[in-house]
ZAKOL-941760 format. One record per residue: residue number from 1; residue in one letter; x, y, z of N, C-alpha, C, CB in turn. Coordinates in steps of 0.2 Angstrom, whole numbers. Glycine has a CB too. Layout:
(NUM, "a", (X, Y, Z), (X, Y, Z), (X, Y, Z), (X, Y, Z))
...
END
This chain:
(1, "x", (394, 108, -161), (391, 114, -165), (396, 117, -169), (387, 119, -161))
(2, "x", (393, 118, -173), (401, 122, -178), (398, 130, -179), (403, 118, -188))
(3, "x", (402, 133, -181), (403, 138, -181), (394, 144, -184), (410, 138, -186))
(4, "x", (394, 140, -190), (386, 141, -196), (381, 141, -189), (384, 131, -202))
(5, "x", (379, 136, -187), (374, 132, -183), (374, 137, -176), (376, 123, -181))
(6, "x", (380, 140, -173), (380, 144, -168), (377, 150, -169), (386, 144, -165))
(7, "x", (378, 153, -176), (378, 159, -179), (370, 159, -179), (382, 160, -187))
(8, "x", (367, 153, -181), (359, 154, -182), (357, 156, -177), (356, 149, -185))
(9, "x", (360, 149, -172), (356, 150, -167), (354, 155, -165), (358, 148, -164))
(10, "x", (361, 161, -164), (360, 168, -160), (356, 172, -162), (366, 171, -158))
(11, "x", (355, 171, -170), (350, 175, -173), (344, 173, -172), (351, 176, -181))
(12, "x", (343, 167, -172), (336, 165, -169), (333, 169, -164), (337, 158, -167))
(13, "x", (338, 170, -157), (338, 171, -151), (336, 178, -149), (344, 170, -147))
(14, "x", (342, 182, -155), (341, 186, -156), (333, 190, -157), (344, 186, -159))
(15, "x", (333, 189, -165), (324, 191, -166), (319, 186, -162), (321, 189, -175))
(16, "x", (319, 183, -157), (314, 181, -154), (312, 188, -147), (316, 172, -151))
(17, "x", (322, 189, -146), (320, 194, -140), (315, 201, -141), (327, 196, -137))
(18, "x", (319, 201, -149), (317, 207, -152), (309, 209, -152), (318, 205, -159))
(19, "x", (308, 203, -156), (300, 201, -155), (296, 203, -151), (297, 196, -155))
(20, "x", (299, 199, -143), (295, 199, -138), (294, 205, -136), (296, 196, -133))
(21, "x", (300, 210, -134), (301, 216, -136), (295, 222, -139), (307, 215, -141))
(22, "x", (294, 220, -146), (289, 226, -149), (282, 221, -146), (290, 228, -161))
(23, "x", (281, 215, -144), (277, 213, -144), (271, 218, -136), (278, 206, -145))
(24, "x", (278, 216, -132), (274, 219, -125), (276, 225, -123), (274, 215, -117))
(25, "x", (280, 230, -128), (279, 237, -129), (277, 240, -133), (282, 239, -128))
(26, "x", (275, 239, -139), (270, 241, -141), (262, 240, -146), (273, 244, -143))
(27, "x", (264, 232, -146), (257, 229, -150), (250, 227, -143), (260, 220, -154))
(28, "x", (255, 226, -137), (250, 222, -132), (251, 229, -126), (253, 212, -129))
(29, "x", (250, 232, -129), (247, 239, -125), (241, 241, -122), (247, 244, -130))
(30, "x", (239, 240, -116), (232, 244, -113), (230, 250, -117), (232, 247, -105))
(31, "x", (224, 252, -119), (225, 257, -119), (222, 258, -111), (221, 261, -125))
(32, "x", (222, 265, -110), (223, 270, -107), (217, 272, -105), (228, 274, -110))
(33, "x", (216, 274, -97), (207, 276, -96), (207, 282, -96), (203, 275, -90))
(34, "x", (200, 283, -96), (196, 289, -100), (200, 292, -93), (186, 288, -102))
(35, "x", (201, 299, -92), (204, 303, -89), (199, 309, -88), (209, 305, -93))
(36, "x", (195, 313, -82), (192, 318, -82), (194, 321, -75), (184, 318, -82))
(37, "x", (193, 329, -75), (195, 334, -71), (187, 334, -65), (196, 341, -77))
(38, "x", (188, 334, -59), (182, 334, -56), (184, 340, -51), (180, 326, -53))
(39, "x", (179, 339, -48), (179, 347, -40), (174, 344, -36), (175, 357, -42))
(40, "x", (176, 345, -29), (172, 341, -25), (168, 348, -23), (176, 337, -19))
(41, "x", (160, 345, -21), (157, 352, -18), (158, 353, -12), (150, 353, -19))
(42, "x", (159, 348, -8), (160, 349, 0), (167, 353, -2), (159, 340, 5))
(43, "x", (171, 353, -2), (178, 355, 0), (181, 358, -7), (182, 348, 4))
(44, "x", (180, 359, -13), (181, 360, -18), (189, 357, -19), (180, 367, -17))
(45, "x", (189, 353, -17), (198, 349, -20), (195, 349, -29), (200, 337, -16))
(46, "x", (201, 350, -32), (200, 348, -39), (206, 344, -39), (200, 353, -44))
(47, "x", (204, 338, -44), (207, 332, -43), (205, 329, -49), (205, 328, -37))
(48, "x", (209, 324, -53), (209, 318, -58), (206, 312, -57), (214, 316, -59))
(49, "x", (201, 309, -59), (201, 304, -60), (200, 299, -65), (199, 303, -56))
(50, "x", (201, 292, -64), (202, 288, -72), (198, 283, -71), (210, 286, -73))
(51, "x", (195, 284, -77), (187, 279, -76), (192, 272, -80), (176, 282, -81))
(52, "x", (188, 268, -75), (192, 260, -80), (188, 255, -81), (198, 255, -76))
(53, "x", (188, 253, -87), (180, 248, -87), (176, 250, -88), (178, 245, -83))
(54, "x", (170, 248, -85), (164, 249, -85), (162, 255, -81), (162, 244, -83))
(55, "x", (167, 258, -76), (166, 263, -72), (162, 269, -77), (174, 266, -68))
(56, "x", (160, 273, -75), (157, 280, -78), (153, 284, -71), (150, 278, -84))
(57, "x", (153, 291, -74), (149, 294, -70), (151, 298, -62), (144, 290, -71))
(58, "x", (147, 300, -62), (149, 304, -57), (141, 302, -52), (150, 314, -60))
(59, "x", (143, 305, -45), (147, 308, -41), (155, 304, -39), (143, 309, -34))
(60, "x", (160, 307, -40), (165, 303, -37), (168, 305, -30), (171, 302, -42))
(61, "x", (170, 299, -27), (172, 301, -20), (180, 303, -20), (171, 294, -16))
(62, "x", (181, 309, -17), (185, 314, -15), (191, 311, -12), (181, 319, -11))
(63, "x", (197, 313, -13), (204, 310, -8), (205, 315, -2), (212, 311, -14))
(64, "x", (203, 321, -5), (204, 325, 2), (201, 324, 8), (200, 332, 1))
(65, "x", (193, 322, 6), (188, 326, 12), (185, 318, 13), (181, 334, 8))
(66, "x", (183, 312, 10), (181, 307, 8), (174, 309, 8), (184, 302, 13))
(67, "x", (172, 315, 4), (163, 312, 2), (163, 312, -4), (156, 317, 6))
(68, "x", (157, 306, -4), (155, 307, -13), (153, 312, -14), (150, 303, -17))
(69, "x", (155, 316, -18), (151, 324, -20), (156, 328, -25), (149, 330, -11))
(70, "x", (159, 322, -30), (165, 327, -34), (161, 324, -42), (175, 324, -32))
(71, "x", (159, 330, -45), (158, 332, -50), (162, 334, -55), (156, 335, -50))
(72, "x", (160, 334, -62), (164, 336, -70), (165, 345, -66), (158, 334, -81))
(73, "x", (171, 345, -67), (175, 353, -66), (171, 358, -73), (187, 351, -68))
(74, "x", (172, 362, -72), (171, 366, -77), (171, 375, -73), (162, 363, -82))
(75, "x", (174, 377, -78), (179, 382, -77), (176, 390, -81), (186, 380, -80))
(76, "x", (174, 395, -78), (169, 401, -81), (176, 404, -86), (165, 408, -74))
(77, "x", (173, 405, -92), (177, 409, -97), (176, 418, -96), (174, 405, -105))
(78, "x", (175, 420, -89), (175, 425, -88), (184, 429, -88), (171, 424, -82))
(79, "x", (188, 430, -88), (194, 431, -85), (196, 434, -78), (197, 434, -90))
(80, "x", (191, 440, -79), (190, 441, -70), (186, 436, -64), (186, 448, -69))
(81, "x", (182, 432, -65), (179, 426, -62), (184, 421, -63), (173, 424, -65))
(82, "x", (184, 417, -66), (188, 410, -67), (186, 407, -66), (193, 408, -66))
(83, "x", (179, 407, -61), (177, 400, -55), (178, 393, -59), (167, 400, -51))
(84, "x", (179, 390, -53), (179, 381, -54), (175, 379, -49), (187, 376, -52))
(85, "x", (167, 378, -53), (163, 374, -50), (159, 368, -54), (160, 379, -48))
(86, "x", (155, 364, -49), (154, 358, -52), (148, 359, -55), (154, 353, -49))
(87, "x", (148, 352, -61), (143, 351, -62), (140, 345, -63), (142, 354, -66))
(88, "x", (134, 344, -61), (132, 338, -60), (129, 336, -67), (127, 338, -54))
(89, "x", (128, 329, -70), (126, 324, -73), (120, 326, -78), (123, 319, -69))
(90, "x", (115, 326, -72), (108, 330, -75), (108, 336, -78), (103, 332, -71))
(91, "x", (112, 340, -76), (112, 345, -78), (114, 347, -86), (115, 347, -72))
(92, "x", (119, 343, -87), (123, 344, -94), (117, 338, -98), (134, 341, -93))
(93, "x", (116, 333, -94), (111, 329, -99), (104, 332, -101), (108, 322, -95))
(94, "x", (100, 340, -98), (98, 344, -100), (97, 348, -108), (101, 346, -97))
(95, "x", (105, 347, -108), (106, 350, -114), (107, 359, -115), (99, 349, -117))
(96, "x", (104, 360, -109), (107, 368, -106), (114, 369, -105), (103, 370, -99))
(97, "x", (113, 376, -108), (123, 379, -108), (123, 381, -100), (126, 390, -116))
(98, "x", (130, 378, -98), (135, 376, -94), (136, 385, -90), (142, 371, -98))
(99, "x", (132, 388, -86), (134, 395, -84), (136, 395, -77), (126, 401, -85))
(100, "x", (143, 400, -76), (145, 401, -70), (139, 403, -64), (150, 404, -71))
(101, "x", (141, 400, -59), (135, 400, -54), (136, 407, -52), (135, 394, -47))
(102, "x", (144, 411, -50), (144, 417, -49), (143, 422, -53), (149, 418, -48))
(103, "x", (145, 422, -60), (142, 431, -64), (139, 428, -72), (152, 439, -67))
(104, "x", (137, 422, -71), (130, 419, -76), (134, 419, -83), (122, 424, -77))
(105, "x", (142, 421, -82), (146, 417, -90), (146, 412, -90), (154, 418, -92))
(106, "x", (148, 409, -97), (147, 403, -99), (154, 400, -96), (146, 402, -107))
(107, "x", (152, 392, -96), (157, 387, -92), (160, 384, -98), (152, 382, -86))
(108, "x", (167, 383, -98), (167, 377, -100), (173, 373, -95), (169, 378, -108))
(109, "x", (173, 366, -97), (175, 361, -96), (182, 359, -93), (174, 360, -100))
(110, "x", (185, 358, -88), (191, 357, -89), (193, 353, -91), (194, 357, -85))
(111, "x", (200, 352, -94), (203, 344, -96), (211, 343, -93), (202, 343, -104))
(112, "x", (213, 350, -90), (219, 350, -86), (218, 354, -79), (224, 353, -90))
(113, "x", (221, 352, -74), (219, 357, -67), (224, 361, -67), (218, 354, -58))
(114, "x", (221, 369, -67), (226, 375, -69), (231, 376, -61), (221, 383, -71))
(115, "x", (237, 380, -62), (239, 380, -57), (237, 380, -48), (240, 382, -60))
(116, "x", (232, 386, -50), (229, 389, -45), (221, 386, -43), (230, 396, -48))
(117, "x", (220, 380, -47), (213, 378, -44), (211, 379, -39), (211, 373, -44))
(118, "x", (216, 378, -32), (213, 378, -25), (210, 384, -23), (218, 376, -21))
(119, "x", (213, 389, -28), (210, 397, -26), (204, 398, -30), (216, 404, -27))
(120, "x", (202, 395, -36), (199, 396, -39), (191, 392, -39), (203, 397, -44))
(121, "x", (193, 387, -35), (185, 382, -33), (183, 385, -29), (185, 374, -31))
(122, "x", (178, 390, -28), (174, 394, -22), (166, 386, -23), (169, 406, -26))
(123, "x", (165, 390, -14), (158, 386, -14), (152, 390, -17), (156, 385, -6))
(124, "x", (147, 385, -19), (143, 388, -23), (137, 383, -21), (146, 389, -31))
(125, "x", (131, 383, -19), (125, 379, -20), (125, 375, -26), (120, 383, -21))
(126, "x", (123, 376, -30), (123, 372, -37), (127, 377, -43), (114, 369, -39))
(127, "x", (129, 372, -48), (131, 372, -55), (128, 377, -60), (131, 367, -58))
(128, "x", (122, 378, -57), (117, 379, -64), (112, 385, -59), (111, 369, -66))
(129, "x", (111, 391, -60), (108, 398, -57), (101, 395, -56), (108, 405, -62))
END
């Protein structure tokens, strides 16, 4: 091989590594699963989980306590309340606004678990007064 012919080669080698490179870090990328905030009612753990596929919906089963009974988190926009309680399926498929079970403010949503969730998920009967 002479000198030319080695030079190609290594560029060849080169942009192939390159390639493979942007190929399986960033063209052949997963996305990423859907991501929701939940609260168990038996034991009020708040906790992540990440639906994949076909997965959807709730009740999901708890890490803490192991029972299915963990619902979409949602958080009273009260500031002296704060509760983190759940809410079940039916209840938002309603159509009715989301009210804390403790002082009947409105609920919204979590999409991060605040520091203090573990003090702030009281037990409650249901989501909905």
């Amino acid at each position: 091989m002479n000198r030319q012919t080695t030079i190609i080669a290594l560029t060849l080698v080169a942009i192939g590594v390159a390639g493979f490179l942007v190929y399986t870090r960033i063209i052949d990328q997963k996305p990423p699963g859907l991501h929701e905030i939940v609260v168990c009612e038996r034991c009020q753990n708040v906790f992540e989980v990440e639906l994949r596929g076909n997965e959807r919906g709730a009740p999901y089963k708890c890490p803490e306590c192991g029972a299915v009974a963990a619902y979409l988190a949602f958080q009273c926009e009260n500031p002296n309340c704060g509760t983190i309680f759940p809410v079940r399926t039916e209840a938002m498929a309603r159509g009715k606004e989301i009210v804390c079970p403790v002082c009947g403010e409105q609920g919204r949503r979590l999409y991060a678990i605040p520091p203090d969730a573990k003090k702030l998920a009281r037990r409650v009967k249901e989501a909905e007064p």
